[in-house]
N, C-alpha and C positions, 0 to 999 in steps of 0.2 A: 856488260862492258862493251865498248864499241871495240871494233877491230881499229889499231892501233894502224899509221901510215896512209890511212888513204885520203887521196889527192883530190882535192877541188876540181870540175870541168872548166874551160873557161868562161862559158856561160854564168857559173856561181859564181867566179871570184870576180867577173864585171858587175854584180846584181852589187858584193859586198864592197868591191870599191867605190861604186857609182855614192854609196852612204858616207863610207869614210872623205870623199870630194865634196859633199856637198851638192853633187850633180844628178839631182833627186826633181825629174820633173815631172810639175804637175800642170792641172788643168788649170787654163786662166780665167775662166770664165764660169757662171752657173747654166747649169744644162739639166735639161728635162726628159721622164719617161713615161707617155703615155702611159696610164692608170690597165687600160686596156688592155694592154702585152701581158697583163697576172690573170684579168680576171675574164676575155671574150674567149666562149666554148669554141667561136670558128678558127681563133686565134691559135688555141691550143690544138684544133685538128692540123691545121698547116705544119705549127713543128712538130708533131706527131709523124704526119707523111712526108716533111722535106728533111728533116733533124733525125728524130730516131727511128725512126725505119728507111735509112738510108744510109748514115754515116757510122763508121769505125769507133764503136766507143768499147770501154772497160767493162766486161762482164765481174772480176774475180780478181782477186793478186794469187800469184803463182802458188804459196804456200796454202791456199784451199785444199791443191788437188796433189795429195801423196801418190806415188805411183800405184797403178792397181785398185783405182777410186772411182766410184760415181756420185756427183750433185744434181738432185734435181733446182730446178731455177724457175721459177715462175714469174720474176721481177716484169719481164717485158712485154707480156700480151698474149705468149708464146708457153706452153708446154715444152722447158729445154734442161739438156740434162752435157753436163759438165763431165768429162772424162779424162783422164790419163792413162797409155798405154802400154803395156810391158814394156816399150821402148821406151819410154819417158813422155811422147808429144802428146798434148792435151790437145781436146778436142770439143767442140762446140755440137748437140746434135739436137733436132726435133725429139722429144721425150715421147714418142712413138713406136709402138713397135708396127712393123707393116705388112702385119698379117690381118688384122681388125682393128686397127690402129687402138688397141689397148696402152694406156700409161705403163711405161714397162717398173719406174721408180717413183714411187710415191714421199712424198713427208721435202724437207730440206735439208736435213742435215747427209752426210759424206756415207758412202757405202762401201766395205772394203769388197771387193769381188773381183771374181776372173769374168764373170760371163755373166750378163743382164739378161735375166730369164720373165719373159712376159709370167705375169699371175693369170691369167687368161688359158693360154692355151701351152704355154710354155715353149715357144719361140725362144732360142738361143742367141743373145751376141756378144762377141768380142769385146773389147774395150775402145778395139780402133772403128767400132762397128757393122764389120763386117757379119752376116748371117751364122754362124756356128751348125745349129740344127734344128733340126723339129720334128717332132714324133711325130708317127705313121708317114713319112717321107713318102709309098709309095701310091698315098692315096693324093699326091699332088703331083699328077703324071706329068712331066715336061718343065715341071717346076725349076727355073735357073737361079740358085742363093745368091750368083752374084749379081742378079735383080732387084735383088729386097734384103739390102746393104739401109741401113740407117739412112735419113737423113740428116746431110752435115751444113751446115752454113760454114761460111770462111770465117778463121781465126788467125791470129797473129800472137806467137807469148815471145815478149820479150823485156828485160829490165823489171821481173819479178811481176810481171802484170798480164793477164791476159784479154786479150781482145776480141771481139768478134764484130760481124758487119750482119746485122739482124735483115738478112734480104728475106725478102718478100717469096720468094721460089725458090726455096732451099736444093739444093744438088741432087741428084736423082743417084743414090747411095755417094759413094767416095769418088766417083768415073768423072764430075764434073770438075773437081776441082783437083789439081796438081799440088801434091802436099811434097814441101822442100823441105830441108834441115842443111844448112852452113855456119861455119865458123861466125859470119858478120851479123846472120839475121836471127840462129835460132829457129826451133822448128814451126814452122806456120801455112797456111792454106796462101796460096797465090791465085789468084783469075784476074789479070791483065792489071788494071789500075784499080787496085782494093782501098788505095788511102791507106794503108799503113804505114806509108812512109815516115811522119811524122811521128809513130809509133815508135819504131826504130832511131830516129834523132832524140825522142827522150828518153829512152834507155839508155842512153849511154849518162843519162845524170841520174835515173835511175839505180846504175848499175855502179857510181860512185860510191850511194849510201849504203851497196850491198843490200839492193831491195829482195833482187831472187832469194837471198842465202837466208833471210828473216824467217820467224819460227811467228803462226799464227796465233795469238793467247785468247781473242775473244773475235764474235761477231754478232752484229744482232739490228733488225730490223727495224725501223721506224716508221710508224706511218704519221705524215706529216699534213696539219689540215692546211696547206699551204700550196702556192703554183711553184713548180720550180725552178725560175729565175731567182724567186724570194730567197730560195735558198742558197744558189749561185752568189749573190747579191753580197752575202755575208760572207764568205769567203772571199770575197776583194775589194773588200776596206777595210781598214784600221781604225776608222775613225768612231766607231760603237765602242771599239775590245775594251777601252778602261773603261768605260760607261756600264755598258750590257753585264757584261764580265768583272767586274767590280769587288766581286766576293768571290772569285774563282782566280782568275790568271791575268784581270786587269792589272796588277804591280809590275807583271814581268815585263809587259809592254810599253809603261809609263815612261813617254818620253820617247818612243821610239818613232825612226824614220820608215817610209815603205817607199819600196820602188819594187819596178820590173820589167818585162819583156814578154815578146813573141815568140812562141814555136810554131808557126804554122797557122792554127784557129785559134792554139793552147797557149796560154799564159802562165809565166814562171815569174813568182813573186820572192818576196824578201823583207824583213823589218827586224831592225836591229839599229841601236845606239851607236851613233859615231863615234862616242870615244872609247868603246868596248871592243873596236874592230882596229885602233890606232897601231895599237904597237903587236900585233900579229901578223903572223907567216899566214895569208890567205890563200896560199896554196893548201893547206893543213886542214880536210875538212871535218875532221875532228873539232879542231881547235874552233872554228865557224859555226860547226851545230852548236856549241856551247854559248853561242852568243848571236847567232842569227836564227830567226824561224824561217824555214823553205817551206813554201804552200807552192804546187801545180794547182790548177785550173784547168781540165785537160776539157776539151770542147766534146760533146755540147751540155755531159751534165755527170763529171767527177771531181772528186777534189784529194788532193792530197797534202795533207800538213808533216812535214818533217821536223817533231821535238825533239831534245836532246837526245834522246836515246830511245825514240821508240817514231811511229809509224801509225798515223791516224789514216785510210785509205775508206773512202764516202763514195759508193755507186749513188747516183740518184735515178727512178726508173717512176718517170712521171703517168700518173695514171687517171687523172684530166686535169683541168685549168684549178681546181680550186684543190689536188690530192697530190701526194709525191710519195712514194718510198723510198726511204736510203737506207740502204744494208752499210751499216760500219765494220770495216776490221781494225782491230788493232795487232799490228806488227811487232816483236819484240826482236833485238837480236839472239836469244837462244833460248830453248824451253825451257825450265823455272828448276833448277834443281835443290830448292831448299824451301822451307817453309816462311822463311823473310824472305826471300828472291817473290815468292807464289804474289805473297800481302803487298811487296810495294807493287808490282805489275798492278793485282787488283784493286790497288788505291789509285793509279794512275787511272786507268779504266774508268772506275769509277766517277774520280775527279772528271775524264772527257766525256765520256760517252754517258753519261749522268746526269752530273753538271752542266756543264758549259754550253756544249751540243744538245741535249734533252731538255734540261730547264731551262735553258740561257736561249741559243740562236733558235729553236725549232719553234718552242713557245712565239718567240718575238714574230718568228713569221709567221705562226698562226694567227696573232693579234693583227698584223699589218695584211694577213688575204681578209681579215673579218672587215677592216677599215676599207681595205680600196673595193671589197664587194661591194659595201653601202654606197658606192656613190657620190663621199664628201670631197673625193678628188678626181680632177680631171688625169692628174699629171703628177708625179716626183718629182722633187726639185732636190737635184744633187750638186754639191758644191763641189770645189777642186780637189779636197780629201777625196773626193767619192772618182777620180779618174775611170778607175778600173770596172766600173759598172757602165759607163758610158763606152769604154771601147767593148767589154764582152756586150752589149747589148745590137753595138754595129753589127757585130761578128756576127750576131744570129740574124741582126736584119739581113746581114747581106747572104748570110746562108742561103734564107730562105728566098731570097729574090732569086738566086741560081738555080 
């Protein structure tokens, strides 16, 4: 059940009025997307080195990491391992230990522990990663532990999601970067202007649907033969879902308007029936999930679908021009305490992360990288349904020109 009382941002209830007005704008015109932007290997280096090995994106949603846990994470190029500390703050760090730089966590799934003990030599650490110990200490004369502290990159968790900035020269242990906790931000890594600013402004819509307090039921990785804009692509437009999705959750859409907005690079969507939204308290965001779909777009390659009562959350961790992995969660509000509560989660599951996403959108853009590899098109040709691909596709040009 969803928790009962909680109130609309007003970002959501202008998304949900702008449907009930009628004041749903679109493109007027057809506009084009160079064929290139999916399938050139130089193309894909560029947003590699300006896109994600630069900018503030979603590692994880906050429910991955129980207090006292280690994830190892391979998605992004990088040996990284995912932490939460007897204090609560999670932590992003190089899956290293720094004494022979042995993998200290191996596999992917959550490790419940106090101390990450290298399999190597058995180097000791913390959760917040500071050094613990290490046998025969006195045969490393002048040895200083608080030298050979983890390395951390900067993170941000807030509104049930955590962030990290995949830099290129990760911290020389915890000494480089200033780790804060406040009432406004939650606890997070700071070094001058991190870009998490934007992080922080969608938390607070985040933190409407009670994304922190969500209980994790599933996750599971896909590898997509696909670039991923192709994937982007599909979560902002409407104009496949009864087509594509036809035998899955085309009906629920039939008929429906989409609109949206800016957060910064991120995009905050909506679609829903005008006259399903007429005679409702839009402040009520209960009453709103039951009749509008909230998708984020969070730049430059997540997604998150908000359904009536659950929480689709899509990393994408691109791994060249023609490959993508997207690790799915699925979000529920509380963990499953019956054996009908267990089976609809797993049929919902199923239904998403099966259907829809597995057969339906990831197929379709395998078909469409095998098309635009061939050559038979120069260009996309996207019509005024298709808005939302022509402005995230600005967004990355202009990214990358910066």
């Amino acid at each position: 059940m969803l928790e009962p009382g909680r109130t609309s941002t007003p970002g959501q209830r202008a998304l949900a009025q702008a449907i009930v007005d009628g004041d749903v704008r679109r493109a007027t015109a057809v506009s084009h997307i160079d064929a290139a932007a999916y399938t050139s290997p130089d193309r894909f280096a560029q947003e590699k080195a300006r896109l994600f090995d630069r900018l503030p994106q979603v590692i994880a949603p906050s429910a991955l990491l129980a207090s006292g846990s280690a994830v190892p994470h391979d998605g992004f190029g990088r040996p990284l391992l995912l932490t939460r500390d007897k204090d609560g703050v999670a932590h992003v760090f190089l899956n290293v230990c720094q004494h022979r730089g042995t993998r200290l966590v191996e596999g992917s799934e959550a490790v419940c522990t106090n101390l990450l003990v290298c399999p190597y030599h058995a180097w000791s650490y913390k959760l917040d990663g500071a050094l613990a110990a290490l046998p025969r200490p006195e045969t490393f004369p002048g040895l200083n532990k608080a030298d050979h502290h983890l390395k951390e990159l900067p993170s941000h968790e807030a509104g049930g999601l955590i962030w990290f900035l995949p830099d290129r020269h990760p911290g020389e242990g915890r000494g480089r970067y200033e780790r804060s906790r406040s009432i406004d931000s939650g606890p997070g890594l700071r070094r001058g202007d991190d870009g998490f600013e934007d992080a922080q402004t969608l938390a607070n819509d985040f933190d409407a649907f009670g994304l922190a307090d969500m209980h994790l039921f599933a996750r599971r990785t896909h590898d997509v033969a696909g670039n991923w804009k192709l994937i982007m692509d599909a979560f902002l437009e409407s104009y496949h879902v009864t087509r594509l999705h036809s035998a899955t959750i085309g009906s629920f859409f039939k008929d429906g308007v989409t609109t949206g907005d800016m957060i910064g690079q991120h995009r905050r969507s909506a679609v829903a029936r005008a006259e399903d939204l007429a005679e409702i308290d839009l402040s009520d965001l209960d009453a709103l999930r039951r009749r509008v779909t909230f998708a984020y777009q969070l730049f430059p390659a997540t997604v998150l679908v908000f359904s009536p009562d659950y929480v689709n959350l899509m990393v994408l961790m691109p791994q060249s021009e023609g490959r993508t992995l997207v690790e799915d969660f699925m979000l529920i509000p509380e963990p499953p305490q019956t054996d009908k509560a267990q089976d609809h989660w797993q049929r919902s599951w199923d239904l998403l992360d099966g259907g829809v996403f597995g057969d339906e959108d990831f197929r379709a853009v395998a078909l469409g990288q095998q098309g635009l590899s061939s050559g038979a098109l120069d260009h996309l040709t996207l019509g005024t349904l298709e808005a939302g691909l022509r402005s995230f596709h600005d967004t990355v040009e202009a990214a990358i020109a910066a």
